[in-house]
Backbone as CSV, one residue per row, in Angstrom:
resi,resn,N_x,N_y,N_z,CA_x,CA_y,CA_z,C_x,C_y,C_z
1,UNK,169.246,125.843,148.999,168.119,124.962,149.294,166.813,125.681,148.945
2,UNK,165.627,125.032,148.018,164.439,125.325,148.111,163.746,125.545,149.586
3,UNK,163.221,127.161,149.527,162.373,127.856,150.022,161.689,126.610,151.054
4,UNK,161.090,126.110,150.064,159.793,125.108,150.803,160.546,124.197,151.110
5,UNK,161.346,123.300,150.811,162.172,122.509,151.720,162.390,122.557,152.568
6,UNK,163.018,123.863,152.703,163.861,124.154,153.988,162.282,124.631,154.803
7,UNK,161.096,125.354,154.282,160.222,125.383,155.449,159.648,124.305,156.075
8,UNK,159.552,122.749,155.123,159.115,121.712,155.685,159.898,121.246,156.528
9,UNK,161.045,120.670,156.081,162.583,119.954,157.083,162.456,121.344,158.577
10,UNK,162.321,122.518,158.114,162.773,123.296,159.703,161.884,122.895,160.589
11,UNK,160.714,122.340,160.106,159.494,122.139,161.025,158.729,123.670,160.909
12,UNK,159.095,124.271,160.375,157.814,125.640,160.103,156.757,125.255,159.631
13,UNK,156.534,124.403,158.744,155.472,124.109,158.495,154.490,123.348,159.003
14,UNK,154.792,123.015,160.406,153.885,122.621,161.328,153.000,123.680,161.556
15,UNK,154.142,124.712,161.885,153.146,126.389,162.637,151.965,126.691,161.093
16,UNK,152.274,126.438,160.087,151.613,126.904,159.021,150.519,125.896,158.594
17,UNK,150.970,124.850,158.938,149.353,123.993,158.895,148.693,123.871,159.915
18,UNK,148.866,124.190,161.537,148.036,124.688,162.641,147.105,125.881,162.151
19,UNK,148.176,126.993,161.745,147.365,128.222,161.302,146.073,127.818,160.211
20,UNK,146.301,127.193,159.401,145.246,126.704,158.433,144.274,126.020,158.581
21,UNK,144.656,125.161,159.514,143.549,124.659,160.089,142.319,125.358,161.121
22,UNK,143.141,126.013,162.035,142.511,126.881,162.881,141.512,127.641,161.623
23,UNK,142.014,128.273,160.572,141.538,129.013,159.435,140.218,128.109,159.121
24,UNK,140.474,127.078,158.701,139.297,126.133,158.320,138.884,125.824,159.063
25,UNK,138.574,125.993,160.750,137.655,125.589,161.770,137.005,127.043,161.403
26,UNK,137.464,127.844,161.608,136.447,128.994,161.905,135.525,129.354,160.846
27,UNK,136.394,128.996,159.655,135.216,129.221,157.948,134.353,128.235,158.322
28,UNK,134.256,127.177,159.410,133.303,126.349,158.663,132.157,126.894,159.533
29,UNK,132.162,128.082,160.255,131.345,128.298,161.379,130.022,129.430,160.465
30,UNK,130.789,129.481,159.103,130.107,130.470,158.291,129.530,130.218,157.602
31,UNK,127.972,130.354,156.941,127.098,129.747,156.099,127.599,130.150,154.232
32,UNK,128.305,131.409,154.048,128.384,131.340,152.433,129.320,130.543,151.885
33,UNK,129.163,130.616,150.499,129.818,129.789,149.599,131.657,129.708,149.757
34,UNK,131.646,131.074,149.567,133.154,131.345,149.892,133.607,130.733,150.976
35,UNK,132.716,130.513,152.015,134.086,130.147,153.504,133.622,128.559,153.447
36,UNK,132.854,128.131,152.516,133.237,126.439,152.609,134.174,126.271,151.473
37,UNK,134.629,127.061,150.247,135.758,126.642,149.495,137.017,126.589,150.893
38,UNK,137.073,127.783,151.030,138.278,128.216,152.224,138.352,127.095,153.165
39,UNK,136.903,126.654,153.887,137.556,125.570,154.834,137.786,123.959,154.141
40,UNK,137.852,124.142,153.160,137.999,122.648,152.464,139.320,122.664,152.215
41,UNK,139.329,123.897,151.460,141.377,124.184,150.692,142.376,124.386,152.014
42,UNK,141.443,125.190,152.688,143.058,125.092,154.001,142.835,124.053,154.760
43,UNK,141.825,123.150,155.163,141.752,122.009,156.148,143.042,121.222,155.406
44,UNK,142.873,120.994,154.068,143.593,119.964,153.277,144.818,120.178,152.864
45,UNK,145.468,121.668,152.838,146.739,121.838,152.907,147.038,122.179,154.220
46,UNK,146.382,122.407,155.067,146.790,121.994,156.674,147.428,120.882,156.962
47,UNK,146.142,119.641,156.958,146.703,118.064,157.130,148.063,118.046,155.975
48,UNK,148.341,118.278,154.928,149.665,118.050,154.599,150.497,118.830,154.857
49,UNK,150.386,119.452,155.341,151.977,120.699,156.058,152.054,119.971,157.114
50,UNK,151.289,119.517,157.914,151.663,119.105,159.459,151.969,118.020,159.488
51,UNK,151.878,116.695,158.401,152.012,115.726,158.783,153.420,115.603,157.724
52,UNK,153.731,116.116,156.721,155.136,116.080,156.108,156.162,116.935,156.531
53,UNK,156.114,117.561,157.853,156.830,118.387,158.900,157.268,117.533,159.878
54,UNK,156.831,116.348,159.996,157.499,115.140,160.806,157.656,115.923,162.066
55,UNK,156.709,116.568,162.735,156.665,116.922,163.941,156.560,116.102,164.969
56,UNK,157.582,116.162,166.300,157.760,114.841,166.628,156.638,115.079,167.909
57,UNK,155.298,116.075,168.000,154.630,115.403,168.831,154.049,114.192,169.272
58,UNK,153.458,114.394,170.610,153.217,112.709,171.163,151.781,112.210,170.319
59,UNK,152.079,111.161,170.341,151.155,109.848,169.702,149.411,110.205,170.360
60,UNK,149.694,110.226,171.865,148.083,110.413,172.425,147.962,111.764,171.936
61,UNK,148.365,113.073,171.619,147.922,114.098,171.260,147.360,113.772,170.247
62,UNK,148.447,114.063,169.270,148.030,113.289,167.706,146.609,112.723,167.423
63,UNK,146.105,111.642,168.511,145.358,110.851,168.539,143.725,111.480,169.202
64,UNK,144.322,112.716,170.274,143.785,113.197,170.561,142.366,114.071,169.734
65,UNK,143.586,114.964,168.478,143.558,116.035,167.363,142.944,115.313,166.110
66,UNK,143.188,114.020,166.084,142.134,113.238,164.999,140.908,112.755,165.720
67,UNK,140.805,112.609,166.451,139.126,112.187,167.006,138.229,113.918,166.946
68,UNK,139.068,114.875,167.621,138.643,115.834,167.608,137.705,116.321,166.009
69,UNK,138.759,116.334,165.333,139.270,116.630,163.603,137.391,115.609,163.174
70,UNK,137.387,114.843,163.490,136.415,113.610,163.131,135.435,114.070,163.527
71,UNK,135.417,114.337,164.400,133.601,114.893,165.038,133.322,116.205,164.589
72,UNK,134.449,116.778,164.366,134.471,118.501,163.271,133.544,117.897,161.956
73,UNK,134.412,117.263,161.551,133.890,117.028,160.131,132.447,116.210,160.190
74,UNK,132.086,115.640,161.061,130.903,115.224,161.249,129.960,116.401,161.376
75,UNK,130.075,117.027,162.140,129.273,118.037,162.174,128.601,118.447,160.756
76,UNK,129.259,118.174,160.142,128.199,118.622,158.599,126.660,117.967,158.781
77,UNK,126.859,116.486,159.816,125.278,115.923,159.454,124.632,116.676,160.229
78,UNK,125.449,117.405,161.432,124.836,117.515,162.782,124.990,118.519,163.315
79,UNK,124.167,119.708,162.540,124.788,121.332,162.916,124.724,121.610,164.148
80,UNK,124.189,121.360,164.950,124.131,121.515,166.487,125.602,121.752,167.180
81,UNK,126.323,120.357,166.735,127.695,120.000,166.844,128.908,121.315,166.558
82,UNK,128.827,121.168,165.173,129.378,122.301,164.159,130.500,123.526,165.624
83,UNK,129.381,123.984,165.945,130.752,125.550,166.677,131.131,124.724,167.763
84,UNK,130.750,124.091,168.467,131.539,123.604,169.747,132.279,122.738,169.129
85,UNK,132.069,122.102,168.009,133.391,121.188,167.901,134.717,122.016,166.714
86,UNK,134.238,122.872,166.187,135.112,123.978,165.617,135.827,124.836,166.602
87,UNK,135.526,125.150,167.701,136.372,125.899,168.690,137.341,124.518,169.334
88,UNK,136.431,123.458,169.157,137.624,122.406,170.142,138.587,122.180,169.134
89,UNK,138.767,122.106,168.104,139.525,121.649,166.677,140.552,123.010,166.880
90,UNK,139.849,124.203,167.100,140.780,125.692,167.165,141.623,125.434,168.490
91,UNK,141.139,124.938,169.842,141.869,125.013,170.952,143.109,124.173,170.846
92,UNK,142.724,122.897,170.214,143.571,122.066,170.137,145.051,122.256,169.208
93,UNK,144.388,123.016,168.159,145.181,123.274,167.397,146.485,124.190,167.940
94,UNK,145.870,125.257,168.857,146.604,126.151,169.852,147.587,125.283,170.529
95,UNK,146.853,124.505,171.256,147.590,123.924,172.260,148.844,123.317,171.484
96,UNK,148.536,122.689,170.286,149.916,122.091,169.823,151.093,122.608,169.617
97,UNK,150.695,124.185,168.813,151.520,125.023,168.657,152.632,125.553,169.563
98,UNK,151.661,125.409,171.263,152.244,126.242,172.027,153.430,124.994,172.679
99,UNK,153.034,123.805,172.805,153.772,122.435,172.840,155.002,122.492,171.511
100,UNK,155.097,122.619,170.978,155.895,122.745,169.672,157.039,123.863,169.787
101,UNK,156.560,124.828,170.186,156.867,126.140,170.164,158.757,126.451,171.032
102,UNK,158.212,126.093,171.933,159.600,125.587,172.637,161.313,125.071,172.044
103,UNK,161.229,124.244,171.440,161.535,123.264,170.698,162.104,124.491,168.939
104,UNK,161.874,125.038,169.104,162.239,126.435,167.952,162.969,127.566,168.356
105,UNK,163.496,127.495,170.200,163.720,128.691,170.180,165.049,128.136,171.465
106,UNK,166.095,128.765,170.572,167.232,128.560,171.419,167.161,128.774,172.899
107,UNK,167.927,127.625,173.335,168.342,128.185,175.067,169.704,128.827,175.524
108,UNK,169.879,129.224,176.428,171.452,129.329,176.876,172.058,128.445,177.771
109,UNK,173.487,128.029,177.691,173.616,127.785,178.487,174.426,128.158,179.578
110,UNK,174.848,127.121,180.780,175.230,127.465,182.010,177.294,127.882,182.453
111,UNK,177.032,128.594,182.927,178.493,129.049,183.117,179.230,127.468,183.458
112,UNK,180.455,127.682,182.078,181.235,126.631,182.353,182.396,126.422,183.092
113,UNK,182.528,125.554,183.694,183.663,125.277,184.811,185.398,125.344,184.123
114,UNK,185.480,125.146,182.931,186.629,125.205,181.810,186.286,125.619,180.562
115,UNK,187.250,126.152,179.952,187.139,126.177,178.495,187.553,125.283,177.406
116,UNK,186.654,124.460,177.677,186.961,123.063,177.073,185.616,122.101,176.368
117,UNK,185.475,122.271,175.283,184.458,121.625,174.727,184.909,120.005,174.216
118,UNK,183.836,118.873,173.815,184.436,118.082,173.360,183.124,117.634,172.148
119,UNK,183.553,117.635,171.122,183.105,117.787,169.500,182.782,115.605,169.748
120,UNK,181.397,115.383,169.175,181.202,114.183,168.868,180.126,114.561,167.559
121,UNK,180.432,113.586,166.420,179.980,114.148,165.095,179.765,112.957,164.058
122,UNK,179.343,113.113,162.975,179.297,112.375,161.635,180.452,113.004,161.143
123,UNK,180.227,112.941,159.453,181.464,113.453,158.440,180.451,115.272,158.327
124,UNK,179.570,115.720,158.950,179.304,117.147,158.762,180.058,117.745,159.534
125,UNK,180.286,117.388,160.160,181.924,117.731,161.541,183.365,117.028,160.667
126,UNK,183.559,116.018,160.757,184.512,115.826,160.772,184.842,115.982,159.394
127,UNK,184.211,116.481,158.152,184.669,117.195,156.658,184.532,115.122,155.923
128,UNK,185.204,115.453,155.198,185.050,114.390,153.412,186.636,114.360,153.372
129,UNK,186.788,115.285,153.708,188.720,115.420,153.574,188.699,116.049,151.989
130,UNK,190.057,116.791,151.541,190.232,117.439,150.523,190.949,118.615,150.804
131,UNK,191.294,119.496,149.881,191.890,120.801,150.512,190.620,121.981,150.639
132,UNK,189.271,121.552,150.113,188.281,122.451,150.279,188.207,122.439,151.649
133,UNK,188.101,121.067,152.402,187.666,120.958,153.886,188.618,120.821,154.815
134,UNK,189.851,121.532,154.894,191.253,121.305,155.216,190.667,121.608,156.885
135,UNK,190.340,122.568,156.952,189.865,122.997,158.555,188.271,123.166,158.845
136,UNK,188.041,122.043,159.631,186.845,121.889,160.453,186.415,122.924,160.973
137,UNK,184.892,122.893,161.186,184.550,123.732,162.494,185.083,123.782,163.461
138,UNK,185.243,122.440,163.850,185.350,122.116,165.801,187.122,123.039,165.275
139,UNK,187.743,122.801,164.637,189.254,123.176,164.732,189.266,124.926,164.229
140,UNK,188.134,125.654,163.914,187.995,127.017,163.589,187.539,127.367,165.249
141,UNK,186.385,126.666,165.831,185.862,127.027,166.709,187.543,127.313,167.696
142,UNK,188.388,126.271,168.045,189.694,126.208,168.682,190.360,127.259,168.556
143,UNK,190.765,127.552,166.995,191.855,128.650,166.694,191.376,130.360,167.021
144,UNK,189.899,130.389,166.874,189.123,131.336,166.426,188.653,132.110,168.328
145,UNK,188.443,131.040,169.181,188.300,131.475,170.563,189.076,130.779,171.609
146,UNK,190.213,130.699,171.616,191.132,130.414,172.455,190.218,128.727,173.178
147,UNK,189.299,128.453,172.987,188.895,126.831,173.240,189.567,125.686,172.936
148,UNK,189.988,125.085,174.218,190.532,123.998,173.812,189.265,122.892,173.440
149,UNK,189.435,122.166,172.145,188.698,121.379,171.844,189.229,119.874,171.621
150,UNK,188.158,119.323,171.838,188.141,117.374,171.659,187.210,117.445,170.383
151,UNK,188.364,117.142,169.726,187.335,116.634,168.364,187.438,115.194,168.336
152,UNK,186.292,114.249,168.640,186.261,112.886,168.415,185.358,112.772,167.121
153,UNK,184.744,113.402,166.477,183.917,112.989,165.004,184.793,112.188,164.010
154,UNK,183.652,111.769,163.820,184.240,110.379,162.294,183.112,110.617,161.294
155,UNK,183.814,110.049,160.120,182.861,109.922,158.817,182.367,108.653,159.121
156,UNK,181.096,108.724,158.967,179.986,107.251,159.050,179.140,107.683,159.655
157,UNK,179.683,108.057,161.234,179.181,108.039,162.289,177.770,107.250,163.126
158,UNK,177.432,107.074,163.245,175.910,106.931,163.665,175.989,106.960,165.697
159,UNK,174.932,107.076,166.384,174.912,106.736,167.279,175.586,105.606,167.814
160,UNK,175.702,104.398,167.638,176.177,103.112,167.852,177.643,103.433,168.133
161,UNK,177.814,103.783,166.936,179.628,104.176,166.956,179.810,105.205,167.358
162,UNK,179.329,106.160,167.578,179.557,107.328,168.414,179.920,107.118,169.910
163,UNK,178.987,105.840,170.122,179.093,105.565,171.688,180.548,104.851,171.790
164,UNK,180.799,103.955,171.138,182.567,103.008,171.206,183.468,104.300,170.814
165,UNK,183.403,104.826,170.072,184.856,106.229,170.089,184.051,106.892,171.753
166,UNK,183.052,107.104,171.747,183.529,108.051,173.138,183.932,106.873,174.501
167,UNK,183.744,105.761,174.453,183.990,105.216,175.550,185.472,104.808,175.339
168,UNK,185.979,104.640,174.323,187.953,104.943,173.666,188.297,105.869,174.135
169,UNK,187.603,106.930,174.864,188.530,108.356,174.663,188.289,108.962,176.337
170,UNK,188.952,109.689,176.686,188.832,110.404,178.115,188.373,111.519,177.860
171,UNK,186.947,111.711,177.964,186.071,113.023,177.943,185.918,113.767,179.459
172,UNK,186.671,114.407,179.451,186.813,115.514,180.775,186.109,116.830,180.102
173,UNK,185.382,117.362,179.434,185.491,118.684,178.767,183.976,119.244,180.085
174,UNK,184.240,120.211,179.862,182.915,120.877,180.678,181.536,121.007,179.687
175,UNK,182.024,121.227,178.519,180.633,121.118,177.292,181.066,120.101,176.128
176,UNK,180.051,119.377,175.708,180.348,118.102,174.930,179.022,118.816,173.780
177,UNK,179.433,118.811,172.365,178.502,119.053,171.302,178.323,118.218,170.645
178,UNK,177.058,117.524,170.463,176.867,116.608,170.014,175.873,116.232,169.002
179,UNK,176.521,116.269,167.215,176.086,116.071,166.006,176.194,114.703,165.571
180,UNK,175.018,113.977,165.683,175.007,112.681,165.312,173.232,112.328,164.719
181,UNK,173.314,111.632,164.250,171.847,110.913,163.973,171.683,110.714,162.417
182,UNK,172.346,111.782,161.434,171.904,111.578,160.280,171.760,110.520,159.878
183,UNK,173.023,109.665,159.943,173.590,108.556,158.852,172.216,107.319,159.607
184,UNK,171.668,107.769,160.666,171.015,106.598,161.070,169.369,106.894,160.472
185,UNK,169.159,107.904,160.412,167.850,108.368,159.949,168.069,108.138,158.468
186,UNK,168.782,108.729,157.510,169.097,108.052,156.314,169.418,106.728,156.311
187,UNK,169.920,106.122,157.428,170.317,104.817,156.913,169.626,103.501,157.073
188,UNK,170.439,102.643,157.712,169.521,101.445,157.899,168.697,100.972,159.402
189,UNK,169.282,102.199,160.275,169.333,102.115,161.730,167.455,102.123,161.966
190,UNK,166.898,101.082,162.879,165.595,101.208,163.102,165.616,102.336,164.264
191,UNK,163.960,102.618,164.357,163.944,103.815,165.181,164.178,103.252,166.674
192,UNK,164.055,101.671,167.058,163.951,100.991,168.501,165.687,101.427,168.556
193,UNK,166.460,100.557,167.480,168.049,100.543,167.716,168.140,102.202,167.771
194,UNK,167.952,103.471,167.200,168.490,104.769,167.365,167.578,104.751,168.700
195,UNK,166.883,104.457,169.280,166.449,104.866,170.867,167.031,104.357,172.102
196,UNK,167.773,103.294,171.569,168.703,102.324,172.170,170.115,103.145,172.368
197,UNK,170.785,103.011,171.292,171.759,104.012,170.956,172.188,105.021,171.536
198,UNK,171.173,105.773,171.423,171.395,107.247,171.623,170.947,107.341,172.903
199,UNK,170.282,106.585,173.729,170.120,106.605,174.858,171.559,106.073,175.476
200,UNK,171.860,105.148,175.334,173.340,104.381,175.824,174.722,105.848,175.479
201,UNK,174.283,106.888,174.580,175.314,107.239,174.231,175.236,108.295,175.272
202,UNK,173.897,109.064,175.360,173.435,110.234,176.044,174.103,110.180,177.861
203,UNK,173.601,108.637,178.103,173.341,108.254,179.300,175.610,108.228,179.781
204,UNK,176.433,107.771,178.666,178.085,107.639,179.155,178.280,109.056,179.136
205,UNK,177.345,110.543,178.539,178.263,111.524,178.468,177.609,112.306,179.609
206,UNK,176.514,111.885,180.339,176.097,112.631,181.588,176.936,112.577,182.562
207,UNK,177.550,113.797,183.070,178.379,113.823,184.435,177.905,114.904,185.178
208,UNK,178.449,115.000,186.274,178.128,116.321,187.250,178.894,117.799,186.508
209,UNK,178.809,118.671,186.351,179.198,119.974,185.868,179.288,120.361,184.380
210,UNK,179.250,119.311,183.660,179.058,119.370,182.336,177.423,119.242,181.806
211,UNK,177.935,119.982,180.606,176.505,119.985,179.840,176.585,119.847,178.631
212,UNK,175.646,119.268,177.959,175.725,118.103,177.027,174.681,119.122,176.017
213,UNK,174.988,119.145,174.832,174.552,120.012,173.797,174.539,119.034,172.312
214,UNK,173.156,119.119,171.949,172.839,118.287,170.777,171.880,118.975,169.545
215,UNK,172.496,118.900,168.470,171.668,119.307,167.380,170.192,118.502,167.402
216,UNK,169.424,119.301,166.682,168.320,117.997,166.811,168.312,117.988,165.085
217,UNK,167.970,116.670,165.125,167.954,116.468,163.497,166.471,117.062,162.565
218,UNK,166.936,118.076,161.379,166.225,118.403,160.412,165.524,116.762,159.804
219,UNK,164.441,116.539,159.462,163.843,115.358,159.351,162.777,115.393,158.268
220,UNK,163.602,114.429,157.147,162.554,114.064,156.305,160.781,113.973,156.516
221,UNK,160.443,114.000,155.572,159.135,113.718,155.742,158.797,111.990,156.150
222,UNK,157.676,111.982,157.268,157.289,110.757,157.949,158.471,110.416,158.905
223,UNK,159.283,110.787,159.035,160.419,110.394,159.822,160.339,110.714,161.601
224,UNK,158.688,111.084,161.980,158.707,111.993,163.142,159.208,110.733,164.805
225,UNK,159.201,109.621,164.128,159.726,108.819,165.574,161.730,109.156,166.552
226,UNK,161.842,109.199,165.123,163.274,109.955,165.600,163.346,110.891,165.857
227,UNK,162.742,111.998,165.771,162.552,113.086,166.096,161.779,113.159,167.725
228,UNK,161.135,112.133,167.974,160.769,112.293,169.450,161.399,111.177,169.959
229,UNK,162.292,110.281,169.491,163.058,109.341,170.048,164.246,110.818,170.487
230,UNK,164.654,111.651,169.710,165.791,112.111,170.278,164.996,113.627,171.166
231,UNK,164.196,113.988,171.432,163.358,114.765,172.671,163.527,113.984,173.606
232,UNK,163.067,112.952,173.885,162.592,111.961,174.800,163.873,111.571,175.597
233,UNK,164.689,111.372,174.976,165.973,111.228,175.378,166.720,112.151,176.062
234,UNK,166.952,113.507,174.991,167.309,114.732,175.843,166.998,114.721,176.453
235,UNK,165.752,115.430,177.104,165.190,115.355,178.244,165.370,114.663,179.529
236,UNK,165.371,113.370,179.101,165.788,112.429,180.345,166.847,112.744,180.956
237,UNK,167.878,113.229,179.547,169.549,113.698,180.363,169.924,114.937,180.641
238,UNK,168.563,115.753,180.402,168.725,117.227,180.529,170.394,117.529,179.280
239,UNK,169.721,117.285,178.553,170.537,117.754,176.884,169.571,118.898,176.335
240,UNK,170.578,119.857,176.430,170.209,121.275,175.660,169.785,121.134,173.940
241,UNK,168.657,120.920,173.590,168.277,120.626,172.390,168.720,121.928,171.246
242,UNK,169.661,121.989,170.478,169.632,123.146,169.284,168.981,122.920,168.016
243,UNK,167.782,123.894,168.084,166.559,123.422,167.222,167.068,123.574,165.769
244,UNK,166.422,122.343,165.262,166.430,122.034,164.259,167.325,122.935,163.031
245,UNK,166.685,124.160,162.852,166.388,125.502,162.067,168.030,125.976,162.185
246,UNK,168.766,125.813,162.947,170.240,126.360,163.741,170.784,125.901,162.055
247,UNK,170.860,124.201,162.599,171.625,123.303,161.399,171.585,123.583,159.718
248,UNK,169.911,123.668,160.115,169.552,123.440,158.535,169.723,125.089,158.000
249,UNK,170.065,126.075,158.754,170.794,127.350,158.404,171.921,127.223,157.489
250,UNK,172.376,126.619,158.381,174.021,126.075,157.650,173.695,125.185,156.312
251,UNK,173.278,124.325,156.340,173.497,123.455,155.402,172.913,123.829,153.620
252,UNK,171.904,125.527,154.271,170.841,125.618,153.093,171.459,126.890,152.884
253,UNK,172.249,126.976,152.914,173.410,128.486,152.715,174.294,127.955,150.852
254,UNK,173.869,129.261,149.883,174.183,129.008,148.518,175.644,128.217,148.631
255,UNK,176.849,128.481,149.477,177.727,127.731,149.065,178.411,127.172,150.545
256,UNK,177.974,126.649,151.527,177.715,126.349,152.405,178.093,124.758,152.600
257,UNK,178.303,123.992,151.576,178.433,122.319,151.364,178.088,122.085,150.216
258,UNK,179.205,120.783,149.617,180.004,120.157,148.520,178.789,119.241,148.012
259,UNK,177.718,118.959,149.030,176.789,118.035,147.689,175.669,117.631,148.807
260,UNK,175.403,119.542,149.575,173.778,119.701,149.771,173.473,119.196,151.362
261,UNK,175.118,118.291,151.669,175.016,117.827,153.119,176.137,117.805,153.604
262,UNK,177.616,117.784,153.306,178.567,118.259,153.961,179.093,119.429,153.311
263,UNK,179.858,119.752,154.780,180.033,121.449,154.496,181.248,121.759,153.506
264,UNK,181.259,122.474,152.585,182.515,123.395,151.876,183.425,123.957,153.353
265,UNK,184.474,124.327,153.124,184.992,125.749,154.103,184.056,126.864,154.456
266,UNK,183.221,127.135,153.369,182.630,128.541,154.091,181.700,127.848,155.147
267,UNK,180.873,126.697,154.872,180.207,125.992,155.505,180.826,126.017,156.812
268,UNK,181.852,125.104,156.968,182.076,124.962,157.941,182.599,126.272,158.909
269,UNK,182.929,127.134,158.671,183.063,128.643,159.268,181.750,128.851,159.774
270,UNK,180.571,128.997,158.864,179.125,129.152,159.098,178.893,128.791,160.655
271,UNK,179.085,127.075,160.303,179.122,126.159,161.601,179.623,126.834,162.759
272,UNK,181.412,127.192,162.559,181.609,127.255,163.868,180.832,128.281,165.004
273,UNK,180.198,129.647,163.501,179.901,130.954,164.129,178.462,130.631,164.624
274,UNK,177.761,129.792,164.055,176.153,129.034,165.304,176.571,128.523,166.270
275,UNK,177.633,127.723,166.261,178.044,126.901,167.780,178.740,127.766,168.327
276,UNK,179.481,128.628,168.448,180.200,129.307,169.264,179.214,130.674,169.653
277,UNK,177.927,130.992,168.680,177.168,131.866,169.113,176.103,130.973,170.391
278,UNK,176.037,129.902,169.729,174.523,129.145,171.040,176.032,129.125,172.514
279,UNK,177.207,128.555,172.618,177.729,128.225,173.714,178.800,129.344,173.881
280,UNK,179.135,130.568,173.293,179.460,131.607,174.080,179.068,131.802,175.647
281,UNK,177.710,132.139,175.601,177.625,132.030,177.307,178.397,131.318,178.202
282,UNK,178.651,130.157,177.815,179.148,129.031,179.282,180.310,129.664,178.868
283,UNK,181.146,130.770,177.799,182.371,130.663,178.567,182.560,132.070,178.167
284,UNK,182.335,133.021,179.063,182.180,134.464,179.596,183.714,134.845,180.199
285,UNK,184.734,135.144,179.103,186.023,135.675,179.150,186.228,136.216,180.626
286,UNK,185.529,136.734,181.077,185.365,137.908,182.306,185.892,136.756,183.597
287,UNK,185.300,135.379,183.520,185.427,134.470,184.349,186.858,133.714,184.527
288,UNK,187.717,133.892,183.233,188.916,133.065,183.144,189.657,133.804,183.111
């Protein structure tokens, strides 16, 4: 995968058009020639790093950071304005970062009651079929650490149908991993129906002692409603979010997957060794 791809889709390039901007608040606080090229060129590759990073902050921030952004740039009529509204453009900019920031950096989780996971997926789990993709993750993750696993993934997948196979099936597992959303963000699924969805799906796999573990989806450019349709959600169900950057590791690996989105074998090995590195903790040999 291209360098810059993979920095836009990881969402890095949010942190890199904050930084630029912050950069172009403070040049503009400077009278020579040089620091108004500087705050023109980074204000303007700022606004496009941050907004083709489909960062799924909230709407009133957002809304917040353009009124701000507006009275910055006004300040040209109205030098008075100029540094107090260049430090508010810098604070704000902070603040987003540090809101964002979270959301990039793995959690652990909680000691599990069994060693028993249960796999819900698209075809990046459940393979294309072939003899390249003979053995899955979820079925490496099994052989590889004595885990008994539920693999329920299907090729198609989307939220919708994710929810009818898991309500088909008897999910007892103490950790449930849960890779779904692509086919709906690529596909035809609106962002109301994936908030629908994935809420209905989130809401059948919440139980008492289990914990519920979800990729968050790498996201095209403009795509940022799904991206806080599926925060918004976690959250509600206390779903361990695995940021973005985990996935798109895997997928942007030289031979890693057959056509850029499902995995080859080495791929899927890749896979099992991120998921079994984020949920090692909940199952601490010492305990069983």
């Amino acid at each position: 995968m291209n360098w810059l791809v993979y920095h836009i889709v990881s969402g890095q390039a949010f942190f890199t058009g904050v930084s630029l901007l912050i950069l172009s608040a403070v040049s503009s606080m400077r009278s020579r020639p040089i620091f108004s090229r500087i705050t023109v060129w980074s204000f303007l590759i700022g606004v496009i790093a941050v907004v083709i990073s489909s960062t799924a902050i909230s709407y009133w921030y957002y809304g917040i950071a353009v009124t701000a952004t507006l009275v910055w740039i006004a300040s040209r009529f109205k030098p008075d304005w100029r540094r107090r509204s260049a430090y508010a453009v810098v604070a704000i900019c902070l603040i987003a970062a540090l809101i964002e920031l979270p959301y990039h950096i793995s959690h652990s989780l909680n000691p599990a009651r069994t060693r028993t996971i249960t796999v819900i997926g698209d075809s990046v789990t459940a393979g294309v079929g072939g003899d390249e993709t003979s053995e899955t993750w979820p079925s490496l993750l099994a052989r590889q650490h004595q885990i008994a696993v539920q693999d329920i993934s299907h090729m198609g997948e989307t939220a919708a149908s994710a929810l009818k196979r898991a309500k088909s099936q008897s999910i007892e597992s103490s950790v449930v991993v849960v890779e779904i959303g692509g086919n709906d963000v690529l596909g035809s699924t609106t962002s109301a129906k994936f908030a629908f969805d994935l809420e209905a799906l989130l809401d059948h796999l919440e139980a008492p002692d289990r914990q519920v573990v979800m990729f968050e989806l790498p996201l095209p450019p403009f795509c940022n409603e799904f991206g806080r349709i599926q925060r918004t959600v976690a959250a509600k169900h206390n779903v361990v979010l695995v940021p973005k950057r985990v996935f798109l590791s895997v997928i942007a690996g030289s031979d890693s997957t057959l056509d850029s989105i499902h995995l080859s074998q080495s791929g899927h090995q890749f896979m099992a060794d991120c998921v079994w590195s984020f949920v090692q903790p909940a199952f601490d040999e010492s305990r069983f």
